[in-house]
KOLVO-443483 format. One record per residue: residue in one letter; x negated, z, y of N, C-alpha, C, O in turn. Coordinates in steps of 0.02 Angstrom, whole numbers, plus 50000, padded with zeros to 5 digits. Layout:
REM residues N
aXZYXZYXZYXZY;...
REM end
This chain:
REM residues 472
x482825081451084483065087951061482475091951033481995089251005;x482525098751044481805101851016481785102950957482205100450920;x481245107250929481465110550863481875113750852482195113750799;x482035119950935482465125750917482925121550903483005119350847;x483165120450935483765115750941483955112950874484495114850851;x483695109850850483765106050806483935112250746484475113550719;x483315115050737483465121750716484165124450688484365124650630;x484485126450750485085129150767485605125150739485895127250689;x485805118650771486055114150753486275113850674486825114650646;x485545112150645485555114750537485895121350528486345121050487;x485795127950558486085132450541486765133450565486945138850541;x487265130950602487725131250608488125124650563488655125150533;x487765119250569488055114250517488215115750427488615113250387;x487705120850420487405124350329488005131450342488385133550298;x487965133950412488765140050401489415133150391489705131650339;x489465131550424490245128550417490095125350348490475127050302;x489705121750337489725120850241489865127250199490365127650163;x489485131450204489635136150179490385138550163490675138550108;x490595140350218491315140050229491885136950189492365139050156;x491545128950211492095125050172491885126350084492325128550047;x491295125050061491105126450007491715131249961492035129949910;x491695137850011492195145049988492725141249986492955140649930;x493095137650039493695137350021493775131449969494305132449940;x493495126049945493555121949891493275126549818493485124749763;x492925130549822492765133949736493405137349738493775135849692;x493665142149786494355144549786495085141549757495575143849727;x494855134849785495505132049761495415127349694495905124649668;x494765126649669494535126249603494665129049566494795126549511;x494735137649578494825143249527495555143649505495815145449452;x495775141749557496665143649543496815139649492496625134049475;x497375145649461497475142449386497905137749389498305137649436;x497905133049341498435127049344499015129149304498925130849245;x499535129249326500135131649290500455126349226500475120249229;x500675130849168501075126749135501295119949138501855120449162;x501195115149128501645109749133501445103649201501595097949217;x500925110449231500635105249296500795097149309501045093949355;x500485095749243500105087249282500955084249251501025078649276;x501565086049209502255083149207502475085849296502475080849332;x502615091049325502765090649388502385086449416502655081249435;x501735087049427501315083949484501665075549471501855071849516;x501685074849436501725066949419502505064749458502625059849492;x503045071449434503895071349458503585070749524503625064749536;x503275073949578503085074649653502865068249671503125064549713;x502265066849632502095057849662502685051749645502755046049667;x503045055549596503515048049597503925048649657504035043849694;x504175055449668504635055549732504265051849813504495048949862;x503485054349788503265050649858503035044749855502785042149904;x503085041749798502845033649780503635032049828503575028549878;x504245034349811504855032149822504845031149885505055025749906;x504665034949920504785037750002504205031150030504225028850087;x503685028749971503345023350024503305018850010502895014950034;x503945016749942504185011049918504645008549962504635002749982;x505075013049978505645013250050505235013050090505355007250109;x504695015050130504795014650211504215008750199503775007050239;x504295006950153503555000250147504264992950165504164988350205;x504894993950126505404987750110505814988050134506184983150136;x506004995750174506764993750226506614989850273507094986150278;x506254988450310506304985050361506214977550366506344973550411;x505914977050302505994970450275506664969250255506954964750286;x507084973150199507754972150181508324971350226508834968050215;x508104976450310508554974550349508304969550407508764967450443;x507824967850417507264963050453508114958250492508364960750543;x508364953150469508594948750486509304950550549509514946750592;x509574959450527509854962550564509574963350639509764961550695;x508984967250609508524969950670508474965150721508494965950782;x508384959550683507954953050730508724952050777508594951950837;x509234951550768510074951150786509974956950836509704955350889;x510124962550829510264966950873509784969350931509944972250983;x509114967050907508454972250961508164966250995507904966451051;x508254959150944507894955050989508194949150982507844944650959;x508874947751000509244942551020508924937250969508574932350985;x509134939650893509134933150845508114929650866507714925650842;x508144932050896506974930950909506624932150856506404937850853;x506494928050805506084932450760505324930550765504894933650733;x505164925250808504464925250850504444929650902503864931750905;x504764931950942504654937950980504634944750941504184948850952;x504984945550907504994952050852504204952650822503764957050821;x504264946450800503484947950755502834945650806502224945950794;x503034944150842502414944450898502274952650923501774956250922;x502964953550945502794960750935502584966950891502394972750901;x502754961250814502514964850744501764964250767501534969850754;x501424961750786500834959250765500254966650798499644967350806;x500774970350808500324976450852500414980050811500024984450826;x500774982350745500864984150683500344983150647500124987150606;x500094977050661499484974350609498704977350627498184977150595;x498914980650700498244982150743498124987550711497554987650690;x498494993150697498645001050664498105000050597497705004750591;x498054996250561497664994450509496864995950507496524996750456;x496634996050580495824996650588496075006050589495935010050544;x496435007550652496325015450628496605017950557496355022850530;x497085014650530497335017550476496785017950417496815021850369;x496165012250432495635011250373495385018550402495555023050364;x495125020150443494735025650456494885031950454494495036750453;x495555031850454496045038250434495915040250365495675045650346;x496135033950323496115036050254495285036050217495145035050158;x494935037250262494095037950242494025044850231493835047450179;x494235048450295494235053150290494615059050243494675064750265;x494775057950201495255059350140494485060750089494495065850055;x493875056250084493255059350067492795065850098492225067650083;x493175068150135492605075050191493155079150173492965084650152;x494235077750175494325083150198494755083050144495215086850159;x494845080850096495225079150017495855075850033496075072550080;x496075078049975496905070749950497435073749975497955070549980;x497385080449995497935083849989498495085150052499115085250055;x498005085950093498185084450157498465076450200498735076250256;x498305070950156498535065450190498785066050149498305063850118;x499205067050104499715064050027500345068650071500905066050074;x500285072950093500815076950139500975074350206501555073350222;x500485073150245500635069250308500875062350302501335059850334;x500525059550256500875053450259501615051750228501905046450234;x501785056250201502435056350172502965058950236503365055450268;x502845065350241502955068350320503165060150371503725057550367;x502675057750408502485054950455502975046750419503065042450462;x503155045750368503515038750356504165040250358504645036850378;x504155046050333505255048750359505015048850435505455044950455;x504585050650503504835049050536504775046250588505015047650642;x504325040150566504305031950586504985029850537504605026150506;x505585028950504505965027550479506605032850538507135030350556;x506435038350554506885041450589506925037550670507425036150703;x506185036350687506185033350745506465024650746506635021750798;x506445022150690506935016250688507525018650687507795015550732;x507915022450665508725022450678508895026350733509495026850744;x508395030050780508445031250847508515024350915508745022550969;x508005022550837507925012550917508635008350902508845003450933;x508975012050841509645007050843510105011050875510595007950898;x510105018950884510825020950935510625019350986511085017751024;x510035018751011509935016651085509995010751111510185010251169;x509835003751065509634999051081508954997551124508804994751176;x508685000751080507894999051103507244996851049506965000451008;x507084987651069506754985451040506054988651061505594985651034;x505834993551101505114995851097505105003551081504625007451079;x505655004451071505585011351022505655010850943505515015250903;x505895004650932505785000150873505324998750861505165000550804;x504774994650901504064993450873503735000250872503205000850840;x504015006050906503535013350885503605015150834503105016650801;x504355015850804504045018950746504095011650680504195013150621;x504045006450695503695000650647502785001950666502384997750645;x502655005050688501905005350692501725012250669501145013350654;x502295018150664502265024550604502115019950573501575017050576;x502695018250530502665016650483502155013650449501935016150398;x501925008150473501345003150448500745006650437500405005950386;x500535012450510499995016250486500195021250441499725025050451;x500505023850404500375028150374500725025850276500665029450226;x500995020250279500925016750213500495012750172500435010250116;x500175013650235499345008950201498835012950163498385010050133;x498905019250162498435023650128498685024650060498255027250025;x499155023650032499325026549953498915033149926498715033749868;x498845036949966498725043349904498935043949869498675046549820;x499665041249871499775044349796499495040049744499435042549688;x499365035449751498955032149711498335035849692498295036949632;x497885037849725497245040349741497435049249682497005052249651;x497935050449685497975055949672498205054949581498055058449533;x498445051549583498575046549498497955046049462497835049849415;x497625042249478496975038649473496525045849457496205046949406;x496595049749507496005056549480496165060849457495765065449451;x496935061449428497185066849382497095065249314496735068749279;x497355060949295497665058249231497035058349190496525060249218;x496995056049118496405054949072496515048449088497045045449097;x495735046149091495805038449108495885033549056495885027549068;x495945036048993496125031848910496845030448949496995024748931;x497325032648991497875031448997498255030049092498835029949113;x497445028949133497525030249197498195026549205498695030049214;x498285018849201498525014049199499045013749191499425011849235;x499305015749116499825016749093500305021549135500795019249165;x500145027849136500535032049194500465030049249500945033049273;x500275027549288500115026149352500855020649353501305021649394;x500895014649301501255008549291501925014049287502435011249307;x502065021949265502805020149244503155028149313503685030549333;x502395029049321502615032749386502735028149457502895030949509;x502645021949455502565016149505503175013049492503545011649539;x503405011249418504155008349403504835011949406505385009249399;x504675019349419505245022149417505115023449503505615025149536;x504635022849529504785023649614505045016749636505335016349690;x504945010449593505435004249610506045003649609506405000949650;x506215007049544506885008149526507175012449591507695012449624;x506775014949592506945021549673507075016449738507455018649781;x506835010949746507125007749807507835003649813508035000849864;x508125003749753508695000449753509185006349817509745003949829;x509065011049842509375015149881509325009649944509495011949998;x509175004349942508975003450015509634998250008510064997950052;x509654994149947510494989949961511004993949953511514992849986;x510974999549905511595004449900511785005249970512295002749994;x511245009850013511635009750079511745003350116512135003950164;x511484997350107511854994250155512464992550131512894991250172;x512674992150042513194993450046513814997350064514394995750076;x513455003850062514015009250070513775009650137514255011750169;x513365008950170513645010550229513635008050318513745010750372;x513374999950288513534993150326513764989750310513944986550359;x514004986850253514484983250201514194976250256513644973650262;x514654975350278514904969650325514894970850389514964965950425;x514844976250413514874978250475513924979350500513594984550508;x513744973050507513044975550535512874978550586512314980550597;x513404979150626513164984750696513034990350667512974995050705;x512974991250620512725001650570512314999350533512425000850474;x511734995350544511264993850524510715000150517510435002550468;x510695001850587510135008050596510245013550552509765016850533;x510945015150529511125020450488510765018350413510665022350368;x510655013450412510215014850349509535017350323509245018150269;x509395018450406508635020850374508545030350397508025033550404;x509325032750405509255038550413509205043050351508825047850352;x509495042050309509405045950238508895044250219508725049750199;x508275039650203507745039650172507325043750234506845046950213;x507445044150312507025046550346506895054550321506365057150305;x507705058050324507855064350288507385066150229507075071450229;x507295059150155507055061750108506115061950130505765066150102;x505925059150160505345059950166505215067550200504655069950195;x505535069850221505305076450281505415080750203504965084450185;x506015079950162505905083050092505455085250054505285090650030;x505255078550053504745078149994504065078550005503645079349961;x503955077950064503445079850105503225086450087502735087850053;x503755091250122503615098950105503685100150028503245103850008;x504135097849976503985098849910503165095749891502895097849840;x502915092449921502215090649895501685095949934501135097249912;x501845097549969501355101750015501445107849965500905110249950;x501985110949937501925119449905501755117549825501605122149786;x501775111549804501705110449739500945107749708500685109349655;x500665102949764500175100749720499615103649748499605106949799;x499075102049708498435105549699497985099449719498155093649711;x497305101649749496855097949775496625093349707496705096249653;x496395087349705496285085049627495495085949618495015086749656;x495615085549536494935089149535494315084349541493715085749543;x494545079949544493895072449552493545074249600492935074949595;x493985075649670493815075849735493385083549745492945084849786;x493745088549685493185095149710492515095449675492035098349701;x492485092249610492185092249571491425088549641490915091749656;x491585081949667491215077249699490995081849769490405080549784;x491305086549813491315089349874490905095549840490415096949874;x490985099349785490685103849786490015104649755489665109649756;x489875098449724489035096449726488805095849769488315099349782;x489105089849824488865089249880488345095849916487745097149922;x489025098849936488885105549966488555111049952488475115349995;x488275111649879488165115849833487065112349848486515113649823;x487265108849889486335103049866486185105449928486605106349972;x485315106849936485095110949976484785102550018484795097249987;x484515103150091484315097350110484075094050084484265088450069;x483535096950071482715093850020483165087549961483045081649952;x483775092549923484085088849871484445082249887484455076749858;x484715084449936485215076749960484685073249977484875067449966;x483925072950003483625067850060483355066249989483245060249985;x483185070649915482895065549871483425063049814483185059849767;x484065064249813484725059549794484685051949846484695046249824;x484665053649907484725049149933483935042949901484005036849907;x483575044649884482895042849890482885039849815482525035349795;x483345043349781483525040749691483945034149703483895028249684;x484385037749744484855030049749485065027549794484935031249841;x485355022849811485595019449868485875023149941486355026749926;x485745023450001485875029350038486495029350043486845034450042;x486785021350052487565019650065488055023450050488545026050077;x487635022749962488245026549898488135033049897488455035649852;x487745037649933487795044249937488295047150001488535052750004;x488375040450062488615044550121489205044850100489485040550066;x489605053850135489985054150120490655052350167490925054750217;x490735047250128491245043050177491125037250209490665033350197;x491615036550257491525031050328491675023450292491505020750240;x492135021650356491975012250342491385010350342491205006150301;x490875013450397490145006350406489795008650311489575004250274;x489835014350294489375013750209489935009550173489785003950150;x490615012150168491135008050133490884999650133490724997550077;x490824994350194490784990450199490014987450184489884981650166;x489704990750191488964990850169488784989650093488524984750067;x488974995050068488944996549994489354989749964489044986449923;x490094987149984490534985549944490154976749963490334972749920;x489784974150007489554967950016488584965849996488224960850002;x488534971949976488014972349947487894972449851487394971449816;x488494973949836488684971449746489194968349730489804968649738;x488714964249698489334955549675490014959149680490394956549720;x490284965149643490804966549589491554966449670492044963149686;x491184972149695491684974749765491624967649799492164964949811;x491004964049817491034958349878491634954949850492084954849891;x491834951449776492124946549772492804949349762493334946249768;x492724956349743493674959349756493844958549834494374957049861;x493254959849859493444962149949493654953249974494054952150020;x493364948649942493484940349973494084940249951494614939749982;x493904941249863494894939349838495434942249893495914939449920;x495194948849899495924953649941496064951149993496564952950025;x495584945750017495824944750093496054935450096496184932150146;x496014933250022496324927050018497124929449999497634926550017;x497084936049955497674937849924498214938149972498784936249957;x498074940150024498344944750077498564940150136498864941550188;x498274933050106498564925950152499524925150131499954922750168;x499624927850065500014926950029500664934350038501234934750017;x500324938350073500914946150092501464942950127502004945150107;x501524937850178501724934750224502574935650198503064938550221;x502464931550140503214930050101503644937850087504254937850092;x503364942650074503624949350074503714951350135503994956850139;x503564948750184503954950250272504664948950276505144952350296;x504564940750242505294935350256505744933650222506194929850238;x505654936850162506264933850111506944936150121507414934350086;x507004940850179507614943950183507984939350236508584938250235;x507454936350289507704932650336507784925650280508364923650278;x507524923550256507574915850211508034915750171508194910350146;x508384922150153509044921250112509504922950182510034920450164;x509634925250243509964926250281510304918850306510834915850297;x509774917850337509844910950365510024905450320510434901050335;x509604905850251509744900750208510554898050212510824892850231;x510814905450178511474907750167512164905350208512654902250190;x511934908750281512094904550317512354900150369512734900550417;x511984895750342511854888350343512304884650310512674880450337;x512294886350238512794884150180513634886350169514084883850135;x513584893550224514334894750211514694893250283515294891950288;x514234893750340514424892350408514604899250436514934899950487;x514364904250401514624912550439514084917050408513824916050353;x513954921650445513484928750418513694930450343514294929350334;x513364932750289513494934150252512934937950219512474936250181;x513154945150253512784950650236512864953450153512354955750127;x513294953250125513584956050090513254953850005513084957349958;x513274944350019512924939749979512154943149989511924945149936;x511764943950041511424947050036511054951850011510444951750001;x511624958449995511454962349970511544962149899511194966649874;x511804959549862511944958849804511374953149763511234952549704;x511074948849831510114947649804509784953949799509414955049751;x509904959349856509284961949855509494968249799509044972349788;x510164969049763510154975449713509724972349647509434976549613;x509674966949632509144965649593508604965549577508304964549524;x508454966949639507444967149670507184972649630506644972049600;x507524978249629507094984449619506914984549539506404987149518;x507454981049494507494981349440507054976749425506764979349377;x506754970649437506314968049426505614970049459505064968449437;x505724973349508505064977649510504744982149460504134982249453;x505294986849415505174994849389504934990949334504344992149321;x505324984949282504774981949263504384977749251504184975849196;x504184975449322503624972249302502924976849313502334975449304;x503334984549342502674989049362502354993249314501784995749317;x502794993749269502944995949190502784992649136502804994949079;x502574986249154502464981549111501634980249129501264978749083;x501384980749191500754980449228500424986449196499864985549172;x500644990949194500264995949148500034995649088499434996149075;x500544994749038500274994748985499854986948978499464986548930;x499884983849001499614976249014498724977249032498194974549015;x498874981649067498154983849133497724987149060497164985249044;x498084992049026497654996348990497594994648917497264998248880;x497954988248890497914985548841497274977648823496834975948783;x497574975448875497004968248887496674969748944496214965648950;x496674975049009496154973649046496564973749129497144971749137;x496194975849176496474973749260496424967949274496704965249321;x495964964749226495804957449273496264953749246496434948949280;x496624954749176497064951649136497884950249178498254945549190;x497864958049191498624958949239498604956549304499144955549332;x498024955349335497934953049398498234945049411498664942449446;x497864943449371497854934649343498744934049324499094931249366;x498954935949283499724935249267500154935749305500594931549316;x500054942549338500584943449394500544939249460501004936849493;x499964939049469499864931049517500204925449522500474922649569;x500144923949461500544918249413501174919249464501314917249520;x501444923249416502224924049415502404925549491502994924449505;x502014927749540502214925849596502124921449624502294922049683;x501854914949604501944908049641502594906149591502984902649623;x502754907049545503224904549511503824908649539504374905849542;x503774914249558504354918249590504644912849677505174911249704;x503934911949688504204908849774504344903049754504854900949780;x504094899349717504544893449710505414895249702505794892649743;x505614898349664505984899649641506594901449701507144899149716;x506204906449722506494910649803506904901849845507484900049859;x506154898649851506314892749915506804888649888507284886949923;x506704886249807507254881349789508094884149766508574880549751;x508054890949769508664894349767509014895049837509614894749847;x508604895849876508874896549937509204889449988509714889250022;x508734884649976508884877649990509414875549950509904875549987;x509564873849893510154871449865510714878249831511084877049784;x510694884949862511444887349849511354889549798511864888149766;x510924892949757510934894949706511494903849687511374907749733;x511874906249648511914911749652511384916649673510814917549651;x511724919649721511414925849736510674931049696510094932449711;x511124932149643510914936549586510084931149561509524933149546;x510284926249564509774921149532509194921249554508654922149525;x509484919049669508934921449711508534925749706507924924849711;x508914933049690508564939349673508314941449637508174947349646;x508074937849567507874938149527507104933449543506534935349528;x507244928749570506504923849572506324927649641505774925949661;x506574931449673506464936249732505904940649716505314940649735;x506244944549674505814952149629505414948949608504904950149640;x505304944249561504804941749541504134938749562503564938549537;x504534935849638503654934549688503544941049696503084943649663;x503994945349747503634950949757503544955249723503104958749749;x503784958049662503254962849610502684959649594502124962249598;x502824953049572502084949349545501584950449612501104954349613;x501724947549649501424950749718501074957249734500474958249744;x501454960449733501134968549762500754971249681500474976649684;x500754968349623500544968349554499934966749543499514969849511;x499884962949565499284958449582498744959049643498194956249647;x498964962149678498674964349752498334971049737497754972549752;x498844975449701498674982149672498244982849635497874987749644;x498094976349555497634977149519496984973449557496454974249527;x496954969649616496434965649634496224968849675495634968049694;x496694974649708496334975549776496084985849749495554988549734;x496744988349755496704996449744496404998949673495935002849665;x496854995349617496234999349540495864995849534495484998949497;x495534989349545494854987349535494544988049576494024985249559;x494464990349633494024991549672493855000249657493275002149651;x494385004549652494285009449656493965010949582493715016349568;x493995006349545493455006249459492765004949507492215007649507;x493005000149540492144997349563491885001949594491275001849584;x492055006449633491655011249672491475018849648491775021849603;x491025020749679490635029949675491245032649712491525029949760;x491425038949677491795044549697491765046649780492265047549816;x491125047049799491195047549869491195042449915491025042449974;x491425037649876491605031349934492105027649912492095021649924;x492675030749872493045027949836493885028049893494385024549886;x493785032049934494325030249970494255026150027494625021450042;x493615029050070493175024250123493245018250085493385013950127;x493215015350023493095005750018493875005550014494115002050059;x494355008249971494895007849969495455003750050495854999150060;x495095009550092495305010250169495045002050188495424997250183;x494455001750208493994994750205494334990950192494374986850237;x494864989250122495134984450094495644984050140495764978050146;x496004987250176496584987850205496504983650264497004980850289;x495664982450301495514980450343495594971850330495894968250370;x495244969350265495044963350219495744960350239495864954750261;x496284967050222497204961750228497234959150283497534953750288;x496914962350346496944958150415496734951450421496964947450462;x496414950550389496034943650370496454938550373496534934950422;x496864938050293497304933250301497804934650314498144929550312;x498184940250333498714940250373498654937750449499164935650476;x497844938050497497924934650527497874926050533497844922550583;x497874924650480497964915850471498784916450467499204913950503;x498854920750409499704917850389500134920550452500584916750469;x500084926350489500724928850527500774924950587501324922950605;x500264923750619500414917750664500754912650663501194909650694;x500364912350607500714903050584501454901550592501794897050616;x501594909350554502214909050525502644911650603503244910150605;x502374915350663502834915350741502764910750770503064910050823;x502144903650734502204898750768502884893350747503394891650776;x502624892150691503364890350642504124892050680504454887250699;x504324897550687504694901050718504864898250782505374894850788;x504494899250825504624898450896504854889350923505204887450970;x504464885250867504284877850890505124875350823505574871450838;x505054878450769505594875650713506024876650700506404872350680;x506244885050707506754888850719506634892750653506224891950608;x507124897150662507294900150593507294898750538506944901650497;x507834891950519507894889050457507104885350419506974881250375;x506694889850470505994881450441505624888050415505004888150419;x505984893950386505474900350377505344898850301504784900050277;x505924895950259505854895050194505234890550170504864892950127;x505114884250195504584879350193503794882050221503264880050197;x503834884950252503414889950282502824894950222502274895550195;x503484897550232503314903150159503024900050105502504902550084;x503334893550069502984891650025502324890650010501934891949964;x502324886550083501504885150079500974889150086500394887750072;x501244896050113500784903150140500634906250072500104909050059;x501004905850040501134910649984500794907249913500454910349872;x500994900149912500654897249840499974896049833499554897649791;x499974891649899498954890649901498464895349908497894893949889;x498624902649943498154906249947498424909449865497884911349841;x498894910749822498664914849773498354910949728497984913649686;x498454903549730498244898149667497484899049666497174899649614;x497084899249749496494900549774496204906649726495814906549678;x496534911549759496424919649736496374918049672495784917549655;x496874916749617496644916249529496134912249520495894914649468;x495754907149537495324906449524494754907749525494334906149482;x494634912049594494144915549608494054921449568493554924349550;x494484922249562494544929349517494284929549448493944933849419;x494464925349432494294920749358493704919449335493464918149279;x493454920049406492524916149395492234920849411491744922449377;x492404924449465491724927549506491774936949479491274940549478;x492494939549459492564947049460492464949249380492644945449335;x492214954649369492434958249305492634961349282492804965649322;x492854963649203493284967849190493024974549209492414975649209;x493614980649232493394985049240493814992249194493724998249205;x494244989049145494464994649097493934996549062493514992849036;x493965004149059493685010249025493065014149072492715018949053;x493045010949135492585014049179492685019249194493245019549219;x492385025049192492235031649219492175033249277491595033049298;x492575034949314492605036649378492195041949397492135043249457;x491885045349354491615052149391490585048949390490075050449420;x490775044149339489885042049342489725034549371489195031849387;x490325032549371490255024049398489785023349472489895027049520;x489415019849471489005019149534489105014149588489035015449648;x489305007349559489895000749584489244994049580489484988349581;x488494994449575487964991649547487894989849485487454985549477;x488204991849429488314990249362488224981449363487844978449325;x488674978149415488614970849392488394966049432488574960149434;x487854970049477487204963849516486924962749449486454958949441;
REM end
């Protein structure tokens, strides 16, 4: 390429900065209204809700699905899940880009886009079509893996209290999924052929709340504060930032710096190992709906949907608090404190799950040691994988490693999901409970210890100066 060229090239690259520059000081200036950050917070709980639901219906109705789309197959189902799991490499690279083009725009699409991967499941049930089923189970998957709204928590709030709000805007979007047994009560009871009708009203609330987040919230200011330095630095400045510090931690964005940066300091490498031992252990939040199905029965000699649902109206309530309880936990003793506990309590939850389900336990009982793996679960995943990492990282690579991590879950989900369609196909159904146990206890027993030794605390870190080198 010549000089002109090259030339040219800088001056049209320095106009479109320019450009964008105007439109981020613009939306800097606008005033923040009254009461802002109490709405903004009402808006993310509604869309925490919308991806609390399209993260657990299909788990809650999983054992239906597997009945109607794929002839009682739940190794063919999840073989076909396993292309769900593929969405994960673009979904990391999707949500990178959330550093070039801000929060605001994927916190809307992805809300948007899960009502309707949730709409396109109750299209695959009037039709009877198991591959318009895996389309929108592959919406879905890609576009719940990004949590903005998380991302958007995290850079609003004062961080003396990130935690705490984050924990009770997260517990009241748990409390928000109990909608998913209400309707199968009210409106599959017993009749599972109207299965698909349950995921039409949450499809509805997402197209909602979608557009209520699009006219309400404001770009956050972490993200303009970080873009409009950027942009504001003349070449000369960035090539001797880059030359001050690490080039990784200056690029803006991308998996290859994300992955670079985050295996190059102790702090991120050993969150990024934990997350992907952690993530041996997601497995059990696929199946517990099928392991009380089948369990069930087994023991009564007939379907019993109904017993079912009256496990799963308990779930949510032991979610809201244990997510509520993770907060003030997180910001009182520490992330690494709540990490470690809630761990705990989810090997103590799956025990609980498998020996309730094997000997007949009440329902309600099930559902209680139910909620308890999986809040402790996604509790623990959350403080190991999303707020300590995102403590561990620089502002402009804080969603790029975030994304990265999403990749790490492929890891051991590809040990555990196989295993578990191998299980399946060779043992049958009933061998999902024994299964689970072993997927689920040894990789988190693993994970706490590692955690224990190798990670550090990261309450009271400063997000706007943190560099993620602090603890080589």
């Amino acid at each position: 390429m010549s000089k002109a060229e090259t030339e040219e090239r800088r001056i049209k690259r320095k106009a479109k900065e320019l450009k964008e520059l105007e439109k981020w000081k613009k939306e800097q200036a606008r005033p923040k209204r009254k009461f802002y950050l109490l709405y903004l917070m009402v808006v993310l709980c509604l869309v925490f809700i919308v991806d609390t639901v399209a993260t657990e219906i299909s788990v809650k109705m999983k054992a239906e699905i597997c009945h109607y789309l794929f002839d009682d197959s739940t190794a063919v189902m999840d073989l076909l899940g396993m292309l769900a799991s593929a969405v994960m490499i673009a979904g990391a690279i999707y949500k990178s880009m959330s550093d070039r083009f801000g929060r605001k725009i994927f916190l809307v699409l992805n809300t948007v886009a899960m009502g309707l991967g949730m709409f396109i499941v109750y299209l695959a049930g009037e039709i009877g079509s198991a591959a318009v089923y895996v389309i929108g189970s592959l919406f879905i998957t890609f576009f719940i893996a990004h949590d903005m709204q998380a991302v958007y928590v995290i850079e609003t709030v004062p961080s003396k209290y990130r935690f705490t709000i984050l924990s009770i805007v997260t517990s009241v979007a748990s409390l928000g999924s109990i909608l998913i047994p209400v309707l199968r009560r009210n409106i599959m009871g017993n009749n599972t052929e109207l299965w698909n009708k349950v995921f039409l009203i949450p499809a509805i609330l997402g197209a909602v709340v979608g557009l209520i987040a699009m006219i309400t919230a404001r770009e956050t200011d972490v993200f303009l504060n970080q873009r409009i330095k950027f942009l504001e630095m003349t070449d000369e400045q960035r090539e001797a930032e880059k030359e001050q510090r690490h080039a990784e931690a200056q690029a803006q964005g991308g998996l290859g710096a994300a992955f670079r940066f985050a295996f190059r300091h102790k702090q991120l490498r050993w969150i990024f190992i934990c997350t992907m031992v952690v993530s041996m252990a997601m497995i059990g939040t696929m199946y517990y709906q099928q392991i009380m199905t089948y369990g069930y029965e087994a023991a009564y000699g007939t379907s019993t949907p109904e017993v079912v649902t009256d496990a799963l109206m308990v779930m949510p309530i032991i979610g809201a608090v244990f997510t509520l309880a993770r907060g003030f936990i997180s910001d009182i003793f520490g992330r690494k404190t709540v990490a470690v506990v809630m761990a705990s309590l989810a090997v103590v939850g799956m025990i609980g799950l498998y020996l309730g389900v094997t000997f007949v336990w009440n329902p309600v009982l099930v559902g209680l040691f139910t909620g308890i793996y999986v809040s402790g679960y996604w509790c623990a995943a959350d403080a190991m994988g999303g707020n300590m990492s995102a403590e561990s990282s620089p502002t402009n690579l804080r969603a790029s490693i975030i994304g990265a991590q999403s990749l790490c879950n492929m890891v051991g989900m590809g040990v555990s999901f196989p295993a578990m369609i191998a299980v399946a196909a060779i043992a049958g159904n009933n061998a999902l409970g024994i299964a689970c146990l072993f997927l689920v206890v040894i990789p988190l027993v693993v994970a706490i210890i590692l955690f224990l030794a190798k990670v550090a605390e990261t309450k009271g870190i400063d997000l706007n100066t943190v560099r993620g080198d602090e603890w080589d």
